[in-house]
C-alpha positions as CSV (number, residue, x, y, z in Angstrom):
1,X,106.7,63.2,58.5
2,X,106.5,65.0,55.4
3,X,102.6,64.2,53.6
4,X,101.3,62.8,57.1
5,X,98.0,63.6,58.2
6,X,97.5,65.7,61.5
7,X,94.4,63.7,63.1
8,X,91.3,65.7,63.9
9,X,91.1,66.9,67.5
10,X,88.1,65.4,69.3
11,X,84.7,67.1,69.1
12,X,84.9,67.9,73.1
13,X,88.3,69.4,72.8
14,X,87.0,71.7,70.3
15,X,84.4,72.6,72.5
16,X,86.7,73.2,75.0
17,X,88.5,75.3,72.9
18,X,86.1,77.6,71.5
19,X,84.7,78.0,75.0
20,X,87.9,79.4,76.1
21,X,87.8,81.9,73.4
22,X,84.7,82.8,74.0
23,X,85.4,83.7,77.7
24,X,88.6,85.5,76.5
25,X,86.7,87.7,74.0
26,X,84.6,88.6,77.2
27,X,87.2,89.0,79.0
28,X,88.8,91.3,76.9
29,X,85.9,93.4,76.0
30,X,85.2,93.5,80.1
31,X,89.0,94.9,80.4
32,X,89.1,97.1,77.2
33,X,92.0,97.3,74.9
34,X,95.0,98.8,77.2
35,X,97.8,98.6,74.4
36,X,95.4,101.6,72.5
37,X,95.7,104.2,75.1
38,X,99.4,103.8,77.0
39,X,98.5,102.2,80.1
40,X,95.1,103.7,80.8
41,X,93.3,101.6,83.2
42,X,89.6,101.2,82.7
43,X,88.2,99.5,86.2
44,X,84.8,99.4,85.8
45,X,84.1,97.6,88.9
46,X,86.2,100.0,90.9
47,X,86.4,103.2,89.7
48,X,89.1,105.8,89.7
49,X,87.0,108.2,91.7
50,X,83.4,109.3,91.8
51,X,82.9,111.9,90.2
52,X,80.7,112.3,87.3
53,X,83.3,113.3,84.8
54,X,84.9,110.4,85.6
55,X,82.2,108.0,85.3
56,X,81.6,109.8,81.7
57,X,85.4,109.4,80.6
58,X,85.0,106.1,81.6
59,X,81.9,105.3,79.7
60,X,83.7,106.9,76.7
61,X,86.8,104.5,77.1
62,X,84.5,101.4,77.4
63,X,82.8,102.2,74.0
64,X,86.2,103.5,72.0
65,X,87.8,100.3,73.1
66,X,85.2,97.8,73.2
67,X,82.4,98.6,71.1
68,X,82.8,100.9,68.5
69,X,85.6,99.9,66.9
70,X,87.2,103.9,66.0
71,X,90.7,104.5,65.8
72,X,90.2,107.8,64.4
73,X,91.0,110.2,66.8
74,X,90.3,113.9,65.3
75,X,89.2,115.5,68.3
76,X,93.0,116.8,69.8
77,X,94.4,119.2,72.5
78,X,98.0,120.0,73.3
79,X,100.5,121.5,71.0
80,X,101.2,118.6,67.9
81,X,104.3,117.6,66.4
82,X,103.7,116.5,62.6
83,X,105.0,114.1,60.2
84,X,105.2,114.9,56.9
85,X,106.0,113.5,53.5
86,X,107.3,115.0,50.5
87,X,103.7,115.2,48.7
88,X,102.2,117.8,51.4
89,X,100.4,114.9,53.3
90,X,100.3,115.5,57.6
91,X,100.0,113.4,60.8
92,X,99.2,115.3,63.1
93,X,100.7,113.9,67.3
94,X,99.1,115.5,70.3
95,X,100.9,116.1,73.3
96,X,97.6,115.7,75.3
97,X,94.5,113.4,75.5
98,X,92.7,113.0,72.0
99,X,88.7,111.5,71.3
100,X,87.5,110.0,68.9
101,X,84.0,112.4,67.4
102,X,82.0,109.7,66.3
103,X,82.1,108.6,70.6
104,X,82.7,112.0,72.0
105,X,79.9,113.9,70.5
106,X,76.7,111.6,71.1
107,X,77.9,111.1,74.5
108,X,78.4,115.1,75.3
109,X,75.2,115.0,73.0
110,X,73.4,112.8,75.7
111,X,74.4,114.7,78.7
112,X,73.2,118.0,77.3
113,X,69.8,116.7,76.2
114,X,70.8,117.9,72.3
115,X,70.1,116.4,69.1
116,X,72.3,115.0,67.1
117,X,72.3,114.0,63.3
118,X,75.0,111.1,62.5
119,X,75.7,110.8,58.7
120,X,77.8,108.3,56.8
121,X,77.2,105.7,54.3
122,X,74.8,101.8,55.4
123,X,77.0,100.2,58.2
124,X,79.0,102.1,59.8
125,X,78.2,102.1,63.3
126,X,75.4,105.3,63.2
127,X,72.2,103.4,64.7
128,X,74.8,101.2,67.4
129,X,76.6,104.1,68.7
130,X,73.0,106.1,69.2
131,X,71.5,102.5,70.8
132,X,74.6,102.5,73.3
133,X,73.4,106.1,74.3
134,X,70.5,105.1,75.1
135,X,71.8,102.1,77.2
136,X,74.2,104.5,78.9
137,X,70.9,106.0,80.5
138,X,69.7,103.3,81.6
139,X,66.9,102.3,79.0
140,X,66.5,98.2,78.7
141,X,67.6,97.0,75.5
142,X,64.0,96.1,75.0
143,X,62.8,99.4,75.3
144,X,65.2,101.1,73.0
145,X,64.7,98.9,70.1
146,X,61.5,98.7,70.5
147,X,61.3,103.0,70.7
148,X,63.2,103.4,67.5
149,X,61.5,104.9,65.1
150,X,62.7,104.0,61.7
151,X,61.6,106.2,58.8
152,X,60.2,105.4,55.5
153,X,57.9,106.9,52.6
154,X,54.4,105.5,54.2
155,X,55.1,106.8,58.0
156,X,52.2,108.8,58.7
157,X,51.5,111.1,61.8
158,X,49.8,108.3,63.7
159,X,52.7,105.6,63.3
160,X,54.9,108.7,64.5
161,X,53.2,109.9,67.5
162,X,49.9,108.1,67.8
163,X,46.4,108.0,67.2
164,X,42.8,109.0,69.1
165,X,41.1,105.6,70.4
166,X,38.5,104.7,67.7
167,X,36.0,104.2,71.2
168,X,36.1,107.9,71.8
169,X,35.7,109.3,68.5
170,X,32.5,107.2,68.1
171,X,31.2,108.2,71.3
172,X,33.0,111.8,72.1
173,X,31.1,115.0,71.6
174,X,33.5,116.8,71.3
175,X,37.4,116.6,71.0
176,X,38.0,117.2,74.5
177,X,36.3,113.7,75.1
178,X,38.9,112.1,72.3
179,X,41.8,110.8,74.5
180,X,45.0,110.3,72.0
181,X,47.1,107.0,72.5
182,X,50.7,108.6,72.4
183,X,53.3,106.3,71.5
184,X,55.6,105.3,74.1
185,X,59.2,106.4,72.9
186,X,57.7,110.2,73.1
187,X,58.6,109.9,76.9
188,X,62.2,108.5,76.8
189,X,65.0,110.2,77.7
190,X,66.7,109.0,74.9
191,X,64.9,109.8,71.3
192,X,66.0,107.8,68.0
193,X,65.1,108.5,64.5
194,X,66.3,106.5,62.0
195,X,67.0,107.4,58.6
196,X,64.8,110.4,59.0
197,X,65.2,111.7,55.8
198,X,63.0,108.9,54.4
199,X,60.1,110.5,56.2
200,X,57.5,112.3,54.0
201,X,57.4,116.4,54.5
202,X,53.5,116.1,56.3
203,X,54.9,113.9,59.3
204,X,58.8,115.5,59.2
205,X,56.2,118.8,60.1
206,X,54.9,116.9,63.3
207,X,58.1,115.4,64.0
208,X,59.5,119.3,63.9
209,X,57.4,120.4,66.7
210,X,57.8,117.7,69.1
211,X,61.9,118.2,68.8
212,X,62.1,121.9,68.2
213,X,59.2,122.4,70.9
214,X,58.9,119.6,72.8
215,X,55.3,118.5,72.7
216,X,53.3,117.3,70.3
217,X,49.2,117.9,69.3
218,X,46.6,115.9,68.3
219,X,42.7,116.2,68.6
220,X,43.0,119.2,71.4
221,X,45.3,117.1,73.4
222,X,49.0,117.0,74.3
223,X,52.1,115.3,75.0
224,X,55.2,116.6,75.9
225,X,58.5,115.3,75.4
226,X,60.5,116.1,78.8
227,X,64.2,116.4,78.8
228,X,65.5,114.7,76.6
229,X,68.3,113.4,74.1
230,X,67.4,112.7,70.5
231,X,69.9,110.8,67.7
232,X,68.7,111.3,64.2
233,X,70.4,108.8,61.3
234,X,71.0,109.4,57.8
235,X,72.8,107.8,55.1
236,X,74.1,111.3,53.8
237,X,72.8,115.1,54.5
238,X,73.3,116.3,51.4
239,X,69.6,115.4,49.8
240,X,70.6,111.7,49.6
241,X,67.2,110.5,51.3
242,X,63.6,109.7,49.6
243,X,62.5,113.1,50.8
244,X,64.0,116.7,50.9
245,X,64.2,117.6,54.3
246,X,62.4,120.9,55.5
247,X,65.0,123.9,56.2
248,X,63.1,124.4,59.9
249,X,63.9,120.6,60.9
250,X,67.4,120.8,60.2
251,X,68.1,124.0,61.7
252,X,66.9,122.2,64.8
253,X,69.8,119.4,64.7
254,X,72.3,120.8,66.9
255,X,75.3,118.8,65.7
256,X,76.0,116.6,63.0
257,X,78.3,112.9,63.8
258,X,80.3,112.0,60.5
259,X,80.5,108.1,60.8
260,X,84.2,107.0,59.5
261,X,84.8,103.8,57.8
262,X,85.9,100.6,59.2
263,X,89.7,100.2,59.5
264,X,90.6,96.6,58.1
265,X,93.4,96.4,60.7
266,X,91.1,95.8,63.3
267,X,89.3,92.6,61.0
268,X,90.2,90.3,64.2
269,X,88.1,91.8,65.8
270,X,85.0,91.1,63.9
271,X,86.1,87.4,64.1
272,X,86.0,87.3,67.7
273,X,82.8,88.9,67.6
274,X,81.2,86.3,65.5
275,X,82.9,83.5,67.4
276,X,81.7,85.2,70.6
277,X,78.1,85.5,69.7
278,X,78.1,88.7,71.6
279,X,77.1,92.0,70.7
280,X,78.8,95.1,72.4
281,X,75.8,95.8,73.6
282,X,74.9,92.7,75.2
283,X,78.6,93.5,77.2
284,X,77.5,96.7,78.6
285,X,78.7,97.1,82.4
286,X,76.1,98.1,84.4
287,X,79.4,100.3,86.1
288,X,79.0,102.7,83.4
289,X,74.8,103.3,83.2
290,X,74.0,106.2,84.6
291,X,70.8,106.7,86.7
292,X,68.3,109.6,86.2
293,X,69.7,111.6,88.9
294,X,72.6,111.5,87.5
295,X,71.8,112.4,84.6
296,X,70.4,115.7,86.1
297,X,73.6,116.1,88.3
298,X,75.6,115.8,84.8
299,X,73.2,118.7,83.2
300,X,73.2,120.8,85.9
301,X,77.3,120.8,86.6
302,X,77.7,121.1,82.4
303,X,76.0,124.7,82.8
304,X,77.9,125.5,85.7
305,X,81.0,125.5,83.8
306,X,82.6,128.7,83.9
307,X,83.3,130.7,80.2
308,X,85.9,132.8,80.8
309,X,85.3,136.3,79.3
310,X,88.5,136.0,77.2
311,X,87.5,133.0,75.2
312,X,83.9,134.3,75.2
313,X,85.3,137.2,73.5
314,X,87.6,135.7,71.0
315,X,84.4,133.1,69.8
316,X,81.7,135.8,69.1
317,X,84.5,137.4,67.0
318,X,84.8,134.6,65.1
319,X,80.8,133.6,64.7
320,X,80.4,137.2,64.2
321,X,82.2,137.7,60.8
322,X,80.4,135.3,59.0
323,X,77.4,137.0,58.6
324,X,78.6,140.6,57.5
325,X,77.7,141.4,53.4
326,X,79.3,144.8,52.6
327,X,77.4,144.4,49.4
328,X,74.6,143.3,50.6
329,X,72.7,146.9,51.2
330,X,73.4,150.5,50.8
331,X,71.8,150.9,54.4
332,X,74.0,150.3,56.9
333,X,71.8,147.9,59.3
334,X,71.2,145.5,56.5
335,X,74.7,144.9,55.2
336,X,74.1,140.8,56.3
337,X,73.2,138.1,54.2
338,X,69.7,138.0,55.6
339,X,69.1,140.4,53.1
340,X,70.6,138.7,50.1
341,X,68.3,135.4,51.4
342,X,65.3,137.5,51.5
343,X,65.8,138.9,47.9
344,X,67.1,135.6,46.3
345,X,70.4,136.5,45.8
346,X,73.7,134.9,47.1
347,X,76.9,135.8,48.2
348,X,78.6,134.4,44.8
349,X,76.6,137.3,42.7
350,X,77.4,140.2,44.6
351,X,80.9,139.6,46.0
352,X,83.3,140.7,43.1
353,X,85.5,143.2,42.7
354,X,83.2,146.1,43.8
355,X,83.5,144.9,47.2
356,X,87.5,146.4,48.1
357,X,88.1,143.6,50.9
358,X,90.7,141.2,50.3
359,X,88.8,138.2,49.5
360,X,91.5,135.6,50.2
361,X,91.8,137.2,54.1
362,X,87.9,138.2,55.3
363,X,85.7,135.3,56.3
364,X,82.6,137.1,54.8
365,X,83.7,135.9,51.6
366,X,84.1,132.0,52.2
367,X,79.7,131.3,53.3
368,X,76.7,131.5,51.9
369,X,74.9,132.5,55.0
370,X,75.7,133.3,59.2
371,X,74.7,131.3,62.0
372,X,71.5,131.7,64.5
373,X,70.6,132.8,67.7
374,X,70.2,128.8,68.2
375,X,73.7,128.1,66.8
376,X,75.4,130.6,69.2
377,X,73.9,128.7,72.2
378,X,74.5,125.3,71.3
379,X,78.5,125.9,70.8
380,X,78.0,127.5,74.5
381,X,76.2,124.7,75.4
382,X,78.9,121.9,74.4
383,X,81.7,123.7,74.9
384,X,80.8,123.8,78.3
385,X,80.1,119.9,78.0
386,X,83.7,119.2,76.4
387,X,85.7,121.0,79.2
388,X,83.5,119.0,82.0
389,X,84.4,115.3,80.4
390,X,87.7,116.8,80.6
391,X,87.4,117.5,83.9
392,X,87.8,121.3,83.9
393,X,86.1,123.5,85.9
394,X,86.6,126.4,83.0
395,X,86.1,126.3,79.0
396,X,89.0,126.8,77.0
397,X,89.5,127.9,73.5
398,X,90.4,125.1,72.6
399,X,87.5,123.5,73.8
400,X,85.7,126.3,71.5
401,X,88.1,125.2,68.4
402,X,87.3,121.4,68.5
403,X,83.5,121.5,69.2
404,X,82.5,124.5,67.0
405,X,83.1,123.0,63.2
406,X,80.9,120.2,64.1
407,X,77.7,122.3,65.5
408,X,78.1,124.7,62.5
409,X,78.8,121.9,59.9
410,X,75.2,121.7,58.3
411,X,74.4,125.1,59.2
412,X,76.9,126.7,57.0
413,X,77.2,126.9,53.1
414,X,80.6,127.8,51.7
415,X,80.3,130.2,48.8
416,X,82.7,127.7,46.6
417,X,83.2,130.9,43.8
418,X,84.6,132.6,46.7
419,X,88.5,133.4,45.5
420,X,89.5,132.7,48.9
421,X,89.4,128.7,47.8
422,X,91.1,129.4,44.2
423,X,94.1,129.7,46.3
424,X,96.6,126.8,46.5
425,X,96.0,124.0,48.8
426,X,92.3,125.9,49.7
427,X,89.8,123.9,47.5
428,X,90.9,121.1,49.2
429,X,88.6,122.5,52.6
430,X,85.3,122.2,50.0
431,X,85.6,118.7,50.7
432,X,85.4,118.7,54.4
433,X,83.5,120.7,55.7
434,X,85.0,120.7,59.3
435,X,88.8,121.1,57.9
436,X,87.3,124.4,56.4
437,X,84.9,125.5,59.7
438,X,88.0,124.9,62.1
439,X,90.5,126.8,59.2
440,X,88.4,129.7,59.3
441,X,88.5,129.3,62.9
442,X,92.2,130.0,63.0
443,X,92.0,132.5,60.4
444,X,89.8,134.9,62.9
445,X,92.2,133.9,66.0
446,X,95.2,135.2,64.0
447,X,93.0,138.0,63.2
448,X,91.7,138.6,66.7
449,X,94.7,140.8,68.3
450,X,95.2,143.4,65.9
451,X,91.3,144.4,66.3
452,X,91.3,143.5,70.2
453,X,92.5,147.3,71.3
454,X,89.3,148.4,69.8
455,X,86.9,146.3,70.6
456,X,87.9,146.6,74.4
457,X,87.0,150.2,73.9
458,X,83.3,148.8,72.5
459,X,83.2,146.7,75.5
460,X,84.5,149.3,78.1
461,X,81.5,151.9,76.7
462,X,78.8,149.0,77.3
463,X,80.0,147.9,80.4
464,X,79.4,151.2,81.4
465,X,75.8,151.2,80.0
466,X,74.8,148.0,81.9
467,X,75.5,149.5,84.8
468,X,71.9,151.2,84.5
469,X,70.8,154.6,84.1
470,X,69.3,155.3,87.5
471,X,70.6,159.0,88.9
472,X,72.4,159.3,85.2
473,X,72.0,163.4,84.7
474,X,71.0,165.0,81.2
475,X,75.2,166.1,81.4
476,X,76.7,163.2,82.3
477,X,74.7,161.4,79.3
478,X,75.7,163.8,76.8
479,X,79.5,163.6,77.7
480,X,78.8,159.7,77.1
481,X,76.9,160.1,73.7
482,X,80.2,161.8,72.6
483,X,82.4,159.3,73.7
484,X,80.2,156.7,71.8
485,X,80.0,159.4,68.3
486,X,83.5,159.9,68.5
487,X,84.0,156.1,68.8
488,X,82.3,155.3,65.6
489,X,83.6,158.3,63.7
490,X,87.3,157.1,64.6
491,X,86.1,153.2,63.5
492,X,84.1,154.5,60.2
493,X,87.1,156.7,59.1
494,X,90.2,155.3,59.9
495,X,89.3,151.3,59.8
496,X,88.5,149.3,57.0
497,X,84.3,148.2,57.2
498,X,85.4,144.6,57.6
499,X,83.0,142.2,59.6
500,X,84.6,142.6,63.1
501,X,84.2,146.4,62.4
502,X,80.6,146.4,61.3
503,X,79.5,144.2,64.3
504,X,81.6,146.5,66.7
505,X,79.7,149.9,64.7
506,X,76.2,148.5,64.9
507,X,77.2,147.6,68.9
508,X,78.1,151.4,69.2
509,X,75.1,152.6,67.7
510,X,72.5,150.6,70.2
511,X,74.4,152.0,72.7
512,X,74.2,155.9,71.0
513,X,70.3,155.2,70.6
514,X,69.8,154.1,74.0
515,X,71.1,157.5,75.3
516,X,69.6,159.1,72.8
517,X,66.5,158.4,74.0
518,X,67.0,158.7,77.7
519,X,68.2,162.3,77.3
520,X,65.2,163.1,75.6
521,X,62.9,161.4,78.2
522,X,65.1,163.4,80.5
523,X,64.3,166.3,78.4
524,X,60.4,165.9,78.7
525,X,60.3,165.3,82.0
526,X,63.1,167.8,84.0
527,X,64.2,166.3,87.2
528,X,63.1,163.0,86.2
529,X,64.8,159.7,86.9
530,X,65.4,156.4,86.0
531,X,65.2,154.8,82.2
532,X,61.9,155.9,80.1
């Protein structure tokens, strides 16, 4: 009847009730969220198979589905159809599997023993998803909360790594007496720091050595770290913190996790959460830790991923261009932006219109600075890491494309007076930085055939070369310094000195210098054999 009261259920039956929600939630968390990923079965108490990818892509689906609540999934393979509106505005659909980053990358991160950086704004998941790595290893929850070290403007060195026992130093004659206390999270196998950009420059120094070196001194004595993975916070990388972070430290961050914002359709959710009492990581299934050994097993079958020479090829073309400065010296070997660094200039003062490249196709144009020794093996490194979750036995280029922009995302600078981004629709990649890393990326692919014919001939000569110079005769290494002279003479007068060039000429000259020199060893000592 219209204006009637509905009587209040009885205070058991609304225990009932909310304990049958409860053990839903559970239940659903337990069985993940199979609506999200087209009839994927997660079986955690049985699982599809035993090998260690499969354990990992399974560990993955738990935390997409169940505890990191993500729905952003930038990380595709496959060929993509598009939707598109009449503003310019894409959707991107994969043919293939896609990940989500902010999972995808701290896991890979874990099983390589890298470091990781995960930026974004005060609640968005960054401190969570690098606890549930270290639960994924088998810490106790204890243990990781209690090894998290949280930085702030009064940590010293002592609160970081420890401190000699007051006993010793009164009674010690000298520091090898001291024994240090080391604090205990220096010897986990998973390493969190968070918010590290609120830790003054003195301790950010110590803190440098024991995750760039992997030990630590105080007082004479030692600790090392072992192998290890390490998850650094911040609220932005961009100087946001309450100190500047040192240049050395962040070059030692192998790859930086953007944290995306929560997506209000998944509000529900959070209500079941709250009703549940239950945090994701509470919910863990003990299916999905992964022991010590195999953890090894993991790093070990990671670096035996094959890189096929192909791919290998097509990447170091790419990384390659970026640091090349035509106008960076008159003499030829220092035509990189090392130089410019050194002399406290920039790639926006000296690339005008003196330079004859075409500024809107070269990549030299669009950083600031090239990438490290460091940077080249940490792509390697999680390439190889991203084709074994996806159960390949060989890295593709694709593999290459989707992991590259977010190793190299803090490490490079874009030169934003480039003209390359005052074309239309190209200022836009300022903004992101891994739109613009993965943009350039395709740039040098479309690039990479018409040079290919001549840098086979590069790689032909040095393949030729690593065979060795044992039994090589004064003749026969004459006839191959010509080959190499006439090499560089075709590249320096009928190509343009682009970056793929210059890389390809300073290549051909180690090679002219190395038999340079044996000749004349050969020279000096007639009848001689073997490299000087």
């Amino acid at each position: 009847m219209e204006g009637q009261l509905t009587p209040a259920p009885a205070p058991a039956l609304l225990h009932s009730r909310a304990s049958m929600a409860n053990q839903d939630w559970v239940s659903r968390l337990l069985t993940g969220r199979a609506s999200a990923d087209k009839g994927l079965s997660v079986h955690l108490s049985e699982r599809d198979g035993g090998s260690l990818h499969d354990k990992m892509r399974q560990a993955y689906w738990w935390i997409t589905n169940n505890a990191v609540i993500c729905p952003y999934y930038d990380i595709e393979f496959g060929g993509t159809a598009a939707l598109k509106n009449t503003a310019g505005d894409e959707v991107h659909l994969p043919e293939d599997m896609s990940y989500s980053s902010f999972v995808l990358i701290p896991l890979l991160t874990l099983f390589t023993c890298r470091r990781a950086l995960l930026v974004g704004g005060p609640g968005r998941g960054k401190t969570t998803s690098a606890i549930l790595m270290a639960l994924l290893s088998g810490m106790g929850r204890e243990d990781v909360h209690r090894g998290i070290q949280r930085g702030h403007p009064q940590l010293s060195i002592a609160d970081l790594l420890g401190a000699p026992l007051p006993s010793d130093m009164l009674k010690a004659e000298d520091l090898s007496a001291v024994k240090v206390s080391w604090r205990k999270w220096i010897g986990q196998r998973v390493k969190i720091i968070d918010e590290y950009n609120r830790i003054p420059t003195k301790t950010q120094s110590a803190l440098l050595s024991l995750l760039g070196e992997g030990y630590a001194e105080m007082m004479d004595q030692y600790v090392y770290t072992g192998r290890s993975s390490w998850f650094l916070t911040a609220n932005d990388d961009q100087g946001g913190g309450t100190f500047q972070v040192i240049e050395a430290l962040k070059d030692r961050l192998d790859v930086v996790v953007r944290a995306v914002p929560f997506n209000s359709g998944f509000v529900d959710t959070l209500l079941q959460r709250i009703e549940s009492d239950k945090s994701p990581e509470e919910l863990l299934p003990k299916d999905i830790v992964f022991t010590p050994g195999e953890l090894e097993k993991a790093y070990n079958a990671i670096l035996a991923v094959e890189v096929p020479r192909g791919a290998l090829e097509r990447v170091a073309f790419f990384l390659g261009q970026l640091d090349f400065c035509r106008m960076a010296s008159p003499r030829f070997e220092f035509k990189h932006k090392d130089t410019l660094k050194l002399a406290g200039q920039t790639v926006s003062a000296v690339c005008n219109e003196q330079c004859p490249l075409d500024k809107k196709v070269h990549l030299c144009t669009q950083t600031e600075n090239g990438t490290s020794v460091r940077a080249y093996q940490t792509i390697l490194h999680f390439a190889k890491a991203l084709a074994f979750f996806r159960g390949h036995r060989a890295v593709e280029l694709e593999d290459f494309r989707q992991i590259i922009p977010w190793v190299l995302h803090d490490k490079l600078t874009p030169n934003a007076r480039s003209p390359f981004f005052e074309a239309k629709g190209n200022k836009l990649l300022l903004q992101d930085r891994v739109a613009w890393i993965r943009n350039m990326f395709d740039m040098a692919m479309a690039r990479y055939g018409t040079h290919a014919p001549v840098r086979q001939k590069v790689v032909a000569l040095r393949a030729e070369l690593d065979l060795g110079l044992a039994g090589v005769d004064l003749r026969t290494t004459e006839r191959r310094l010509s080959a190499v002279t006439a090499l560089m003479n075709d590249l320096m007068t009928r190509q343009e000195l682009s970056g793929p060039v210059y890389e390809d000429l300073i290549h051909l000259k180690s090679l002219y210098s190395r038999y340079r020199n044996y000749a004349t060893w050969l020279k000096e000592n007639p009848g001689g054999q073997g490299q000087p």
